[in-house]
Predicted model as a PDB file, atoms N, CA, C, CB and O in Angstrom, pLDDT in the B-factor column:
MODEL        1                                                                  
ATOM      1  N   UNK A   1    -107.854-111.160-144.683  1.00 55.00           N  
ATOM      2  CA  UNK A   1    -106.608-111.880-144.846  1.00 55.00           C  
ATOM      3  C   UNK A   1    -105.489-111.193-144.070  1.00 55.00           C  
ATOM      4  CB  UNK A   1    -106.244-111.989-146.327  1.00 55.00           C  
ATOM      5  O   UNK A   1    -104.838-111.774-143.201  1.00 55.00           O  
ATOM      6  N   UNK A   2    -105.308-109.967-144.418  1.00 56.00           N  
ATOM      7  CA  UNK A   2    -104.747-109.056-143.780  1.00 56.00           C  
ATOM      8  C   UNK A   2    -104.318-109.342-142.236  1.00 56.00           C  
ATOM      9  CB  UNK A   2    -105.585-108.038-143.930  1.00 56.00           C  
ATOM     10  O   UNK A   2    -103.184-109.647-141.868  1.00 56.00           O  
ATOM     11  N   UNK A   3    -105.867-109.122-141.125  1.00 57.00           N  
ATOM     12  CA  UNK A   3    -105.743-109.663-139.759  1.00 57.00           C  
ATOM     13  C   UNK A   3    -105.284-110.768-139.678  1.00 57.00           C  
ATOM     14  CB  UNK A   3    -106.773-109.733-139.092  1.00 57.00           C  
ATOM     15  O   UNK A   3    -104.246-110.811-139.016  1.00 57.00           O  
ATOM     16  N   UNK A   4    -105.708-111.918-140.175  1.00 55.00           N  
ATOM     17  CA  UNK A   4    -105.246-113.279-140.299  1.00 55.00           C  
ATOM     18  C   UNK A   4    -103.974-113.079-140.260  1.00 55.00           C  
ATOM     19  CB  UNK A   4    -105.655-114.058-141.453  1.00 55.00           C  
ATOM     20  O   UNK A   4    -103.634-113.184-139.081  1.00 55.00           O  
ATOM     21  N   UNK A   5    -103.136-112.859-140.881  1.00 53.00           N  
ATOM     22  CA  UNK A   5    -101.508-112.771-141.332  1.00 53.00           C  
ATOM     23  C   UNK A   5    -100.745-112.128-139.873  1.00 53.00           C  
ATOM     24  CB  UNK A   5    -101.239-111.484-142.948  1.00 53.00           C  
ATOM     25  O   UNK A   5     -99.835-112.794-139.379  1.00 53.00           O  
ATOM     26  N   UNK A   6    -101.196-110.703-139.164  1.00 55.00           N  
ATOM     27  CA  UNK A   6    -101.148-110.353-138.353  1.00 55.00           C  
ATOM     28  C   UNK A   6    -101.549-111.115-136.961  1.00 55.00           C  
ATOM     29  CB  UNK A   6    -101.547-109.515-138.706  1.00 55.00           C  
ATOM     30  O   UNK A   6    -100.653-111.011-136.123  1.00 55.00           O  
ATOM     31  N   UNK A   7    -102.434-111.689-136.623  1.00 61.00           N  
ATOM     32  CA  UNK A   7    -102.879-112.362-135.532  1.00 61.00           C  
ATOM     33  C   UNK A   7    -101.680-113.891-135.489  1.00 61.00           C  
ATOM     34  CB  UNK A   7    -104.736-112.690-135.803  1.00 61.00           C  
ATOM     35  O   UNK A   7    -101.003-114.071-134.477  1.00 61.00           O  
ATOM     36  N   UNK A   8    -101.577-114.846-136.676  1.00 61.00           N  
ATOM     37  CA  UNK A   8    -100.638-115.201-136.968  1.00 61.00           C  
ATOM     38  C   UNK A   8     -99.295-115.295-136.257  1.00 61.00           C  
ATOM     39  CB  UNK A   8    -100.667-114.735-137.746  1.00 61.00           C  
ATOM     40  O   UNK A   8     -98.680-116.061-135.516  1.00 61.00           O  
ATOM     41  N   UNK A   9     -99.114-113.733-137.067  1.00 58.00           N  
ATOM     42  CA  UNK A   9     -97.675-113.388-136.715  1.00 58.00           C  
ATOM     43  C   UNK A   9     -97.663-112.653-135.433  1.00 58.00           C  
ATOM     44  CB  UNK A   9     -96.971-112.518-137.823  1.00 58.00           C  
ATOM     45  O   UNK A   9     -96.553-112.228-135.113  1.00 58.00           O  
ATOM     46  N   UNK A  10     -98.580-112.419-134.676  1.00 62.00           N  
ATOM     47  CA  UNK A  10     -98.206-112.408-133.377  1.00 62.00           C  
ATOM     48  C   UNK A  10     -98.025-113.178-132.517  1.00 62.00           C  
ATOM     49  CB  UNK A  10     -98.679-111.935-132.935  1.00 62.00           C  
ATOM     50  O   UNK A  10     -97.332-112.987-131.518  1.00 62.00           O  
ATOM     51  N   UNK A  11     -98.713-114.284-132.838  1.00 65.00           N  
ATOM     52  CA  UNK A  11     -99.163-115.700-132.326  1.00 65.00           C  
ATOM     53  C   UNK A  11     -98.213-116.083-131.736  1.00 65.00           C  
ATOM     54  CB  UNK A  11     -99.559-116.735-133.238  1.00 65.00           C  
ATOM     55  O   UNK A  11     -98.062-116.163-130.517  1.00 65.00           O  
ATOM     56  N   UNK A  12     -97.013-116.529-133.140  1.00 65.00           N  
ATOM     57  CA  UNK A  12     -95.795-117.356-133.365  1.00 65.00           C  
ATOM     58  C   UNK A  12     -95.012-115.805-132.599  1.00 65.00           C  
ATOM     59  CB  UNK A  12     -95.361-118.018-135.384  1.00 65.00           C  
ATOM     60  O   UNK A  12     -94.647-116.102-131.462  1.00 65.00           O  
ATOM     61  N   UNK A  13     -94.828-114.959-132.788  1.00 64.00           N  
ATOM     62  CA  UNK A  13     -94.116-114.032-131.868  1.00 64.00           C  
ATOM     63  C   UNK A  13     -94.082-114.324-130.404  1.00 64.00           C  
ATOM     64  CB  UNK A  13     -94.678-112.760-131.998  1.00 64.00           C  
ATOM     65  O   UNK A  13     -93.054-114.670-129.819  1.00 64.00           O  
ATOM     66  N   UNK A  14     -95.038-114.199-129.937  1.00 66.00           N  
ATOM     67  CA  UNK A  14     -95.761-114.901-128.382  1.00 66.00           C  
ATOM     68  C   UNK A  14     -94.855-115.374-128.063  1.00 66.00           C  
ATOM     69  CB  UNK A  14     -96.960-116.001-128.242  1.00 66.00           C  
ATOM     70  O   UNK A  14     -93.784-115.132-127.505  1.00 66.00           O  
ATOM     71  N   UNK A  15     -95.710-116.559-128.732  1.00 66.00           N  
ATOM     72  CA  UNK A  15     -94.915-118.034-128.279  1.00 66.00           C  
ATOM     73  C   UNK A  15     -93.192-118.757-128.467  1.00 66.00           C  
ATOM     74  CB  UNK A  15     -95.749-119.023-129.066  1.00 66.00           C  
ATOM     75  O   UNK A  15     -92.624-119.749-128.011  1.00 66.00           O  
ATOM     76  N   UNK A  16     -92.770-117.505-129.492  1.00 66.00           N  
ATOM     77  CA  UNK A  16     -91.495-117.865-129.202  1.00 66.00           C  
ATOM     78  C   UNK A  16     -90.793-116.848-128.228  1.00 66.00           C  
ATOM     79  CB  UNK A  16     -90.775-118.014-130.467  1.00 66.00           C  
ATOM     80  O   UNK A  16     -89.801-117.322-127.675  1.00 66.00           O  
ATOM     81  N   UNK A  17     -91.033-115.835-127.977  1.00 63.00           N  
ATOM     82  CA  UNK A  17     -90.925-115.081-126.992  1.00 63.00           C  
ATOM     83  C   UNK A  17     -90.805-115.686-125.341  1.00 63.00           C  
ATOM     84  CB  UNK A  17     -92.002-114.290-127.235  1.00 63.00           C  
ATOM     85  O   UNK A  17     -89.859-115.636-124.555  1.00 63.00           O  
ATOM     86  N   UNK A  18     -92.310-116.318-125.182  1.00 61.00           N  
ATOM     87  CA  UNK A  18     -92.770-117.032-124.276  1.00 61.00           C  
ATOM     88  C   UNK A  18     -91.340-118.738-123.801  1.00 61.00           C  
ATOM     89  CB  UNK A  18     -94.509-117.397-125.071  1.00 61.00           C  
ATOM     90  O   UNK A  18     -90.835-119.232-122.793  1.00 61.00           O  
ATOM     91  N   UNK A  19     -91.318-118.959-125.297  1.00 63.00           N  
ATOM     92  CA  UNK A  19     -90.323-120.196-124.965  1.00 63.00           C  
ATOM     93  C   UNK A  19     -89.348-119.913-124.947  1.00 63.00           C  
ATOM     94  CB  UNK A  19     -90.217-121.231-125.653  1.00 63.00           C  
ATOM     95  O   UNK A  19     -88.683-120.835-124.476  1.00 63.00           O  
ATOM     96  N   UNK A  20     -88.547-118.796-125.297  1.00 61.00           N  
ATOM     97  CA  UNK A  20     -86.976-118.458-125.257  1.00 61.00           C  
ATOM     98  C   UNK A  20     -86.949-118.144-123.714  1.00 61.00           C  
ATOM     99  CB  UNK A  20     -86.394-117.025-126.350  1.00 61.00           C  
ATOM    100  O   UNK A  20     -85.872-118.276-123.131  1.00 61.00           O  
ATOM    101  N   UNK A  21     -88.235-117.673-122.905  1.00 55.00           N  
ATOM    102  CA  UNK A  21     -87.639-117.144-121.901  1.00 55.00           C  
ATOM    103  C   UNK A  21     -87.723-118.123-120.869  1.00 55.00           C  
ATOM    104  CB  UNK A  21     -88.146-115.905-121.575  1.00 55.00           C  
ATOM    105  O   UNK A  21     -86.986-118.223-119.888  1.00 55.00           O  
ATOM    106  N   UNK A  22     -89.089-119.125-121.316  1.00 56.00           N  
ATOM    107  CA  UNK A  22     -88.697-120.309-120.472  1.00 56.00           C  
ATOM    108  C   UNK A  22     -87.283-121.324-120.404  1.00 56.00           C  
ATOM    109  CB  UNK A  22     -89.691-121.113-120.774  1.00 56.00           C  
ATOM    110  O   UNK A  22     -86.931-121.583-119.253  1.00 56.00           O  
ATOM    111  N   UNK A  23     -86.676-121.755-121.203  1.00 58.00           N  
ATOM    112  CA  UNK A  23     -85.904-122.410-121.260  1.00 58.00           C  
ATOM    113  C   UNK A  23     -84.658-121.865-121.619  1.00 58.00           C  
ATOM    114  CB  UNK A  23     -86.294-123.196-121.820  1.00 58.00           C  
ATOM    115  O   UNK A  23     -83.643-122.446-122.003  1.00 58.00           O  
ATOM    116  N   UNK A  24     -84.900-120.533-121.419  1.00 56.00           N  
ATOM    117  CA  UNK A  24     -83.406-120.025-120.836  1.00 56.00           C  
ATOM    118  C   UNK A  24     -82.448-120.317-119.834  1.00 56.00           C  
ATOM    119  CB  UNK A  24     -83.472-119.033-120.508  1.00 56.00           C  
ATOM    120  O   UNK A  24     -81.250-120.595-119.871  1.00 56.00           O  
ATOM    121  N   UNK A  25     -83.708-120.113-118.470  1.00 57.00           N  
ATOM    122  CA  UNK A  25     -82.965-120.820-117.615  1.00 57.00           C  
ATOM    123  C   UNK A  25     -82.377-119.653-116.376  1.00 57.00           C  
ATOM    124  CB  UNK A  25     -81.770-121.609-118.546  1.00 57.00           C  
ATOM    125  O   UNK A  25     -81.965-119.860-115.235  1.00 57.00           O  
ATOM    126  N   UNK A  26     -82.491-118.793-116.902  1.00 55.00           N  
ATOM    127  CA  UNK A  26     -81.415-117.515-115.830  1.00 55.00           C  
ATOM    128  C   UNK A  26     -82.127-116.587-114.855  1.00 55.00           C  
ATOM    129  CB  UNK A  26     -80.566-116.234-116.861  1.00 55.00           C  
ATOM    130  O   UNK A  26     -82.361-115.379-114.854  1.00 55.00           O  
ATOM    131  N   UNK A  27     -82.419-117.730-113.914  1.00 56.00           N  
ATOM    132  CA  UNK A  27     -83.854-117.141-112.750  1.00 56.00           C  
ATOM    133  C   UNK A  27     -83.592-115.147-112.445  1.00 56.00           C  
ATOM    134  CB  UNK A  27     -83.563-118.318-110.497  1.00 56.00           C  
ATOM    135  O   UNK A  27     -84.503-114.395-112.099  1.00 56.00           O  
ATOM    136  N   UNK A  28     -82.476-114.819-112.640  1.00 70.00           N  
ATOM    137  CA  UNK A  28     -82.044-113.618-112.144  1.00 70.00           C  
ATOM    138  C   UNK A  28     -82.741-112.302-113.365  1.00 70.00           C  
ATOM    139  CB  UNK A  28     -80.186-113.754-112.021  1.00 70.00           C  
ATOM    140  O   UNK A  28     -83.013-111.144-113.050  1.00 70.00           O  
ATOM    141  N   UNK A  29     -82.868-112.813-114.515  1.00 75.00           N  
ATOM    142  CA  UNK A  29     -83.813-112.023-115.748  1.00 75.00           C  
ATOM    143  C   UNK A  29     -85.306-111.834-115.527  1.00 75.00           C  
ATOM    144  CB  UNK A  29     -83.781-112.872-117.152  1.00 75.00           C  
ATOM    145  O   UNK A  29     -86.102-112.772-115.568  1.00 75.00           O  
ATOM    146  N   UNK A  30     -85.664-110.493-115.274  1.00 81.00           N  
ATOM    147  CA  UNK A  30     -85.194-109.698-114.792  1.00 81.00           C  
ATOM    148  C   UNK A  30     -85.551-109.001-113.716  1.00 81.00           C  
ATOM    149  CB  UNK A  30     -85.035-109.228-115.456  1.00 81.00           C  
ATOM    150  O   UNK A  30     -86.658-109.092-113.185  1.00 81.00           O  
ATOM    151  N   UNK A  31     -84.489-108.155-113.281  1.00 87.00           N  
ATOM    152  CA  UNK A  31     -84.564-107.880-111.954  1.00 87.00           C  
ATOM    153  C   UNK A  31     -85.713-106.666-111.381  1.00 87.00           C  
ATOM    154  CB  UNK A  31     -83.138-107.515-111.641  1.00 87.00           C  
ATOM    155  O   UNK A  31     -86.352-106.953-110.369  1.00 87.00           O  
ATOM    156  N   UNK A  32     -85.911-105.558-111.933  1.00 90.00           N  
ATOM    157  CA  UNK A  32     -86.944-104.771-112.122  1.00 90.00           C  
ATOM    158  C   UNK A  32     -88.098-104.670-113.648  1.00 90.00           C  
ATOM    159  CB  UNK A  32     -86.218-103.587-111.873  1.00 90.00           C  
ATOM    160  O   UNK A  32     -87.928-104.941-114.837  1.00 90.00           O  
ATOM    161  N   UNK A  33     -89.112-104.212-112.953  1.00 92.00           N  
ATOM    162  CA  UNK A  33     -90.278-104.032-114.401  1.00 92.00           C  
ATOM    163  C   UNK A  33     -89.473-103.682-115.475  1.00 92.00           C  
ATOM    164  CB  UNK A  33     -91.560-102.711-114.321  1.00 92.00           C  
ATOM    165  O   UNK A  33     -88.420-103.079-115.681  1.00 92.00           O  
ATOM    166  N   UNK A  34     -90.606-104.454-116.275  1.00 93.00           N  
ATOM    167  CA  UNK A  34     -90.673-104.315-117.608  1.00 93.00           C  
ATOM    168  C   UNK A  34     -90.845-103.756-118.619  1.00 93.00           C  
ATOM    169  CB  UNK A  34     -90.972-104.633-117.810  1.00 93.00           C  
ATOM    170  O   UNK A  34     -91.141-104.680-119.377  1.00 93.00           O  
ATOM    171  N   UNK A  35     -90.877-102.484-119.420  1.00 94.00           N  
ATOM    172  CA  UNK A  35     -91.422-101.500-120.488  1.00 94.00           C  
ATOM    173  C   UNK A  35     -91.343-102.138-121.738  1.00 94.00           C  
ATOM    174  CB  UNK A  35     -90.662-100.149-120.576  1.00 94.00           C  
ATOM    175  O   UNK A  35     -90.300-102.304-122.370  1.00 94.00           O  
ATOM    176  N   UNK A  36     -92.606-102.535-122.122  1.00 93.00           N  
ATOM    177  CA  UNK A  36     -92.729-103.189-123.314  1.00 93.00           C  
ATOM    178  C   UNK A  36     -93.119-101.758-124.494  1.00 93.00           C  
ATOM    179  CB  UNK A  36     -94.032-104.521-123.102  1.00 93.00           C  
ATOM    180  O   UNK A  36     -94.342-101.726-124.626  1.00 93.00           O  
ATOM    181  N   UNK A  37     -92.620-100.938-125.108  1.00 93.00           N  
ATOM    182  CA  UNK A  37     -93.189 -99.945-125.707  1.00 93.00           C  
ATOM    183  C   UNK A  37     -93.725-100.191-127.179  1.00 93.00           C  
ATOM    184  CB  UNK A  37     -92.285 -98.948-125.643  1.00 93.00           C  
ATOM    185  O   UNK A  37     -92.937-100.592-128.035  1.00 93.00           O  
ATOM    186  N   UNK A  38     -94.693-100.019-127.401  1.00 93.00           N  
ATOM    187  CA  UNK A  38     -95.737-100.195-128.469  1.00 93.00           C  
ATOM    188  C   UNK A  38     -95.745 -98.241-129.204  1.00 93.00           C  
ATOM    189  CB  UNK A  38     -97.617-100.908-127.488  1.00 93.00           C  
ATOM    190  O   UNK A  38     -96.166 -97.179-128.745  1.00 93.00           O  
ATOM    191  N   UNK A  39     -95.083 -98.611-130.427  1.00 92.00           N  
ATOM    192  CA  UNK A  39     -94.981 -96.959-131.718  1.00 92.00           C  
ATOM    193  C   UNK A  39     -96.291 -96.818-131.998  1.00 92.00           C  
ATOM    194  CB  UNK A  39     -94.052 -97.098-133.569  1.00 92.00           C  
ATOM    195  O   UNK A  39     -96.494 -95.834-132.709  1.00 92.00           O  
ATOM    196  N   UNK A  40     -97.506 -97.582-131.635  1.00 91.00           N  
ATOM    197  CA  UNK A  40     -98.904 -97.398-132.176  1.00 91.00           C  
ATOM    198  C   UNK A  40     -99.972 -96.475-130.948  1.00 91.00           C  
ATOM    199  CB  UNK A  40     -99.545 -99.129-132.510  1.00 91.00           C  
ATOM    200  O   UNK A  40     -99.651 -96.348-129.767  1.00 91.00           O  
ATOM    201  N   UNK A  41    -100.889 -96.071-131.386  1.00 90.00           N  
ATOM    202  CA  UNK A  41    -101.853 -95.594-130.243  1.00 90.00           C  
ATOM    203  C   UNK A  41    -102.450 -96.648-129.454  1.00 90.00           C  
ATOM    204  CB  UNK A  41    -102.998 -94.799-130.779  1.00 90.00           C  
ATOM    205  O   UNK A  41    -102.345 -97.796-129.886  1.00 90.00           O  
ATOM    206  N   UNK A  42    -103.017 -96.458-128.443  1.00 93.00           N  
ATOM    207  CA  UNK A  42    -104.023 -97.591-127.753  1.00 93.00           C  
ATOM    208  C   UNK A  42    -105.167 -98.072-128.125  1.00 93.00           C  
ATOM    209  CB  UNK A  42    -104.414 -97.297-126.685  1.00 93.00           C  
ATOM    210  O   UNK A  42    -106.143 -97.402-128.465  1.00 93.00           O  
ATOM    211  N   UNK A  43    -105.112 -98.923-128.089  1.00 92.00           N  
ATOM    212  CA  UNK A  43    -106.844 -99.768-128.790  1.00 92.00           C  
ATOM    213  C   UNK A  43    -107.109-100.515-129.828  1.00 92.00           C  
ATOM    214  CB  UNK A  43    -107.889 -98.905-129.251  1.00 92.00           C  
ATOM    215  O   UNK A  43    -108.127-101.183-130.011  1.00 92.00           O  
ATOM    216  N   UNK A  44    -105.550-100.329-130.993  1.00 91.00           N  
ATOM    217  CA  UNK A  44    -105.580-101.084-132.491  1.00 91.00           C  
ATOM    218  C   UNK A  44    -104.960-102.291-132.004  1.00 91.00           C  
ATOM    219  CB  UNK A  44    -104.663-100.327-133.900  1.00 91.00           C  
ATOM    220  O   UNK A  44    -104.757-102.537-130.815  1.00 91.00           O  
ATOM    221  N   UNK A  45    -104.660-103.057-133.017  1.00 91.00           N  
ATOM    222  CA  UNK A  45    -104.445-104.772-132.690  1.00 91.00           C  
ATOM    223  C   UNK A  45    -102.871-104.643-131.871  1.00 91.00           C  
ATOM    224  CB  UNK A  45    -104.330-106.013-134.536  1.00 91.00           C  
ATOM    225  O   UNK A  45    -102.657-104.974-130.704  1.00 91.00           O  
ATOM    226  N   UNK A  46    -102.434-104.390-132.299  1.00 91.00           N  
ATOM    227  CA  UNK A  46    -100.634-104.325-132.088  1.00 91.00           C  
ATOM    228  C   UNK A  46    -100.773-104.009-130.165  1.00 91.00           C  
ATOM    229  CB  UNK A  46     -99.572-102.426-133.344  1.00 91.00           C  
ATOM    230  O   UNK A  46    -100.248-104.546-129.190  1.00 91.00           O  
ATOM    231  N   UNK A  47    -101.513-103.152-130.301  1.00 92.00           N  
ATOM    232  CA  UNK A  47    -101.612-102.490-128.341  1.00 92.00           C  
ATOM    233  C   UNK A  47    -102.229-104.054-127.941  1.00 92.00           C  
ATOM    234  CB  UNK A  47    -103.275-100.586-127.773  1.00 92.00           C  
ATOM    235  O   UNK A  47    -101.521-104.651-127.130  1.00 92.00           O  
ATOM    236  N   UNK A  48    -103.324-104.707-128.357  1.00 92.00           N  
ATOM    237  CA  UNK A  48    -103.818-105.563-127.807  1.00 92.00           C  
ATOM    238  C   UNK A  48    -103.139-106.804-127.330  1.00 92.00           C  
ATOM    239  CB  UNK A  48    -104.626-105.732-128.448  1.00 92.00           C  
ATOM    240  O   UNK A  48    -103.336-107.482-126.322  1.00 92.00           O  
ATOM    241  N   UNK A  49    -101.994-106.972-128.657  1.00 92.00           N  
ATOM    242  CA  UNK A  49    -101.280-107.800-128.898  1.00 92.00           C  
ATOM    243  C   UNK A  49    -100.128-107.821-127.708  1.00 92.00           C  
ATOM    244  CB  UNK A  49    -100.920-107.602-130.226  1.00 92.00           C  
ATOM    245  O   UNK A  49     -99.804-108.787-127.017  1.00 92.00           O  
ATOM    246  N   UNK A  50     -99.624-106.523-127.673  1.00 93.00           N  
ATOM    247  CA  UNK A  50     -98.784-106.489-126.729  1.00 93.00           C  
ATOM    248  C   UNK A  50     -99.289-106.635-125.569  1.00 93.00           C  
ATOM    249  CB  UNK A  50     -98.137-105.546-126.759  1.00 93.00           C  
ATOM    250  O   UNK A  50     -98.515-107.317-124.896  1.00 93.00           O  
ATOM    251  N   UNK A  51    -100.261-106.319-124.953  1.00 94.00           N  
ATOM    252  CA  UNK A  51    -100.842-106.626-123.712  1.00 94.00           C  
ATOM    253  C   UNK A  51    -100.860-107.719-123.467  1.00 94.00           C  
ATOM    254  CB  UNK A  51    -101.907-106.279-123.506  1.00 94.00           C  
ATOM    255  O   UNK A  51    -100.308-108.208-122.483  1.00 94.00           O  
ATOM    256  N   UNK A  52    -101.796-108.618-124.701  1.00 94.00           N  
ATOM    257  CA  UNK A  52    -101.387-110.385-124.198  1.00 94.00           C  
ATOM    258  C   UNK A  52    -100.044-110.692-123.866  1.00 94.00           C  
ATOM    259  CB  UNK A  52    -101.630-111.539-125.401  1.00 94.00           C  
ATOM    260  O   UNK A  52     -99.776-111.502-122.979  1.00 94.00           O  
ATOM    261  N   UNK A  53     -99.261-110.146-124.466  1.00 94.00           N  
ATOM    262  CA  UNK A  53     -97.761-110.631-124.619  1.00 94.00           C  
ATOM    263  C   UNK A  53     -97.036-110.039-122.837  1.00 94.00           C  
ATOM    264  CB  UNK A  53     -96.849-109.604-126.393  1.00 94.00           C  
ATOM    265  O   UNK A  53     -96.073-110.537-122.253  1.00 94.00           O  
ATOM    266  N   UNK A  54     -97.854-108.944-122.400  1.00 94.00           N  
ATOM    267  CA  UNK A  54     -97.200-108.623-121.275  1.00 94.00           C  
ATOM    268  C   UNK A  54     -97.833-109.716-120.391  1.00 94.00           C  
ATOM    269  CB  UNK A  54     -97.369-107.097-120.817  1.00 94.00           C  
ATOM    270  O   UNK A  54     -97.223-110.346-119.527  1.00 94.00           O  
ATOM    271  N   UNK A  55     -99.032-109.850-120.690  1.00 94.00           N  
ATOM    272  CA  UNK A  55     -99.402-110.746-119.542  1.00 94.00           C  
ATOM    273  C   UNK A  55     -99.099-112.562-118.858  1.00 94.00           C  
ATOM    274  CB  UNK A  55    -100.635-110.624-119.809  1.00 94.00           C  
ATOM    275  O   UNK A  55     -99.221-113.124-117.770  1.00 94.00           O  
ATOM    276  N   UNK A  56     -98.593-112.993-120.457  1.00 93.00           N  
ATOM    277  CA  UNK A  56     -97.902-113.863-120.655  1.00 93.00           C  
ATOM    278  C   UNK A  56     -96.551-113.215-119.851  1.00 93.00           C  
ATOM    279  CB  UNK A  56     -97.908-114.229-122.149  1.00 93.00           C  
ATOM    280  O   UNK A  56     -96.248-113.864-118.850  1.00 93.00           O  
ATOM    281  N   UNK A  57     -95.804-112.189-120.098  1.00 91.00           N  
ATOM    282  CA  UNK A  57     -94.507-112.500-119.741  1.00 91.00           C  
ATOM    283  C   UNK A  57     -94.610-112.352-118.644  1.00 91.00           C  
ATOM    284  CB  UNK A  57     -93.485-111.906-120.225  1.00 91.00           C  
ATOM    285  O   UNK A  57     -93.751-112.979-118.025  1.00 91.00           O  
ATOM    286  N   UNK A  58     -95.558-111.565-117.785  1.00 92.00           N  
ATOM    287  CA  UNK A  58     -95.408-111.656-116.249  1.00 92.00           C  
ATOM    288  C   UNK A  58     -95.863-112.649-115.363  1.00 92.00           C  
ATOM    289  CB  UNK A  58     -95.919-110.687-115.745  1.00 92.00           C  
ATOM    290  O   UNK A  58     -96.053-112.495-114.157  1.00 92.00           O  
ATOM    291  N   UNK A  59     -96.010-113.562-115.945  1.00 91.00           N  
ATOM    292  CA  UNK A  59     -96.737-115.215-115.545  1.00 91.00           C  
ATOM    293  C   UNK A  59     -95.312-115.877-115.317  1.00 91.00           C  
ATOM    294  CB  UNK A  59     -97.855-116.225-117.094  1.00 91.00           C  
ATOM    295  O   UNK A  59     -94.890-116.358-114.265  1.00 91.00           O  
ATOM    296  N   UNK A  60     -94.779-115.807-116.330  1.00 88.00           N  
ATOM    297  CA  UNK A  60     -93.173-116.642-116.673  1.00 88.00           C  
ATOM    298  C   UNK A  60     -92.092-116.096-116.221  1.00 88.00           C  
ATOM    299  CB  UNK A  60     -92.735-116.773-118.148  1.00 88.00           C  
ATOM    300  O   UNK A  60     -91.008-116.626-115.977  1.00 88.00           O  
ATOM    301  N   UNK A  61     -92.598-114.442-116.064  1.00 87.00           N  
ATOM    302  CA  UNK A  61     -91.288-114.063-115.193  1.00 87.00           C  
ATOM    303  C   UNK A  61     -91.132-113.878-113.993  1.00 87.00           C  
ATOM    304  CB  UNK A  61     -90.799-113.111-115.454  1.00 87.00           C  
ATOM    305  O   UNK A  61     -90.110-113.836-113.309  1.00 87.00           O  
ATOM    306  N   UNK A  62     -92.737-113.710-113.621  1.00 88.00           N  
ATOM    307  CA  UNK A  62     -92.935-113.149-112.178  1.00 88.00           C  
ATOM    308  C   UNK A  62     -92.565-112.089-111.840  1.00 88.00           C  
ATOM    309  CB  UNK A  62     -92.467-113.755-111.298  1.00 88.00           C  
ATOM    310  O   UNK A  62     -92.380-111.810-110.656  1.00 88.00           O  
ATOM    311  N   UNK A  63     -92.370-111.239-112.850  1.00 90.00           N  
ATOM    312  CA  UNK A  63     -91.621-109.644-112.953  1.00 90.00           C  
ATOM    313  C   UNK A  63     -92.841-108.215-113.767  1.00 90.00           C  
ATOM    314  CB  UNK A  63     -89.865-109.939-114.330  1.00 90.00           C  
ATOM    315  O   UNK A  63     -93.148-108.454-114.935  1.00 90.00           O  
ATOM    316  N   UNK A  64     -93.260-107.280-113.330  1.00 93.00           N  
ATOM    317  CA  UNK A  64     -94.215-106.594-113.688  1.00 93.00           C  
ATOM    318  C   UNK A  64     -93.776-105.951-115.088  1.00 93.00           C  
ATOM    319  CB  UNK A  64     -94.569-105.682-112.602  1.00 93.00           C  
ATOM    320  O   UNK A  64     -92.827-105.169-115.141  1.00 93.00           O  
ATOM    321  N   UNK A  65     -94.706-106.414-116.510  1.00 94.00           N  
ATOM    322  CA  UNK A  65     -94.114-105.965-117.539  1.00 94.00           C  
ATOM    323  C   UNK A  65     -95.465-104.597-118.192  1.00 94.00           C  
ATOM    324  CB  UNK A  65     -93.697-107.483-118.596  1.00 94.00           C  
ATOM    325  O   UNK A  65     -96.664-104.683-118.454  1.00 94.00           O  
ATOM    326  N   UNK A  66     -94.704-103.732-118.224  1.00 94.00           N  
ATOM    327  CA  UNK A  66     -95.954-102.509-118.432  1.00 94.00           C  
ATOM    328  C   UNK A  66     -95.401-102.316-120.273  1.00 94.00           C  
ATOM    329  CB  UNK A  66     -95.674-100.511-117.019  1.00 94.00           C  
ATOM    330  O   UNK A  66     -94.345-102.343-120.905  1.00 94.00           O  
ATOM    331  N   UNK A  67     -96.960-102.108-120.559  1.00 94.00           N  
ATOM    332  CA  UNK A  67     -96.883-101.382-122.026  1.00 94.00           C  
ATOM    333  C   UNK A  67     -96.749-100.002-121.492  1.00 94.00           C  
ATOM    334  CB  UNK A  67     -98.319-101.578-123.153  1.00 94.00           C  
ATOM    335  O   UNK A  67     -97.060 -99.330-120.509  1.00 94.00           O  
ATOM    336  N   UNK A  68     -96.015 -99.899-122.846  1.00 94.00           N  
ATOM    337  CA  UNK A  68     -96.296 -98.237-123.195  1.00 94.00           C  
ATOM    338  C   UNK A  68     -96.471 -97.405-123.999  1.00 94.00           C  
ATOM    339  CB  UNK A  68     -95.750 -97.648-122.991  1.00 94.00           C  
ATOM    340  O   UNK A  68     -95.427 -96.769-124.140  1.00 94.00           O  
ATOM    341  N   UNK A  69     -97.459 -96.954-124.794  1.00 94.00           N  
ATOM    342  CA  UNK A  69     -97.553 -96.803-126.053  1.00 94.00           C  
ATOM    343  C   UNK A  69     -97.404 -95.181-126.178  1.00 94.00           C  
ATOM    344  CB  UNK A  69     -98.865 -97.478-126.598  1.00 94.00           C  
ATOM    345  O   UNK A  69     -98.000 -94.345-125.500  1.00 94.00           O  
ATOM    346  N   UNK A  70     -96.591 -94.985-127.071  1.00 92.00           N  
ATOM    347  CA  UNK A  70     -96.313 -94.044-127.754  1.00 92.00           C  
ATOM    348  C   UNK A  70     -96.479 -94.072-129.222  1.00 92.00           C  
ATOM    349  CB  UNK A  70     -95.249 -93.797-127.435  1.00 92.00           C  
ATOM    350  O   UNK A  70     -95.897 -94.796-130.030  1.00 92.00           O  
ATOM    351  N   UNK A  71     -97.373 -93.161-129.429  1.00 80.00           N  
ATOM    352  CA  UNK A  71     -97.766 -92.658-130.830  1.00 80.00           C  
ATOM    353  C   UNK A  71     -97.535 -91.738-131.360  1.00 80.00           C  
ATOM    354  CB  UNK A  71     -98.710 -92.558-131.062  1.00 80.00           C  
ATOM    355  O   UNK A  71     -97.970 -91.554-132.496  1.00 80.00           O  
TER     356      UNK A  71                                                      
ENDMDL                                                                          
END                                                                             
């Protein structure tokens, strides 16, 4: 249940993430890479999560978005 709730709530994170930045509108956002930083180690859901989420945002932004995890 637990994952469920989590996968979820990353889901809807994503995707509103994903749509705020589409229909923003402000081609100039942003101008250099991205540091997405992840408080967890590499390899648990949250790192994974964020990775989808970078890869999504560099589709939509056309701008290089790097994790970085610090644990």
């Amino acid at each position: 249940m637990r994952k469920w709730l989590l996968g979820a709530f990353a889901s809807a994170l994503m995707s509103s993430v994903v749509n705020a930045a589409v229909s923003d509108g402000r081609a100039q956002f942003p101008l250099r890479p991205v540091r997405l930083i992840v408080p967890y180690a590499p390899g648990g859901a949250t790192d994974l999560t964020a990775r989808q989420l970078a890869t999504k945002l560099n589709e939509v932004w056309g701008q290089g978005v790097v994790v970085d995890n610090r644990a």
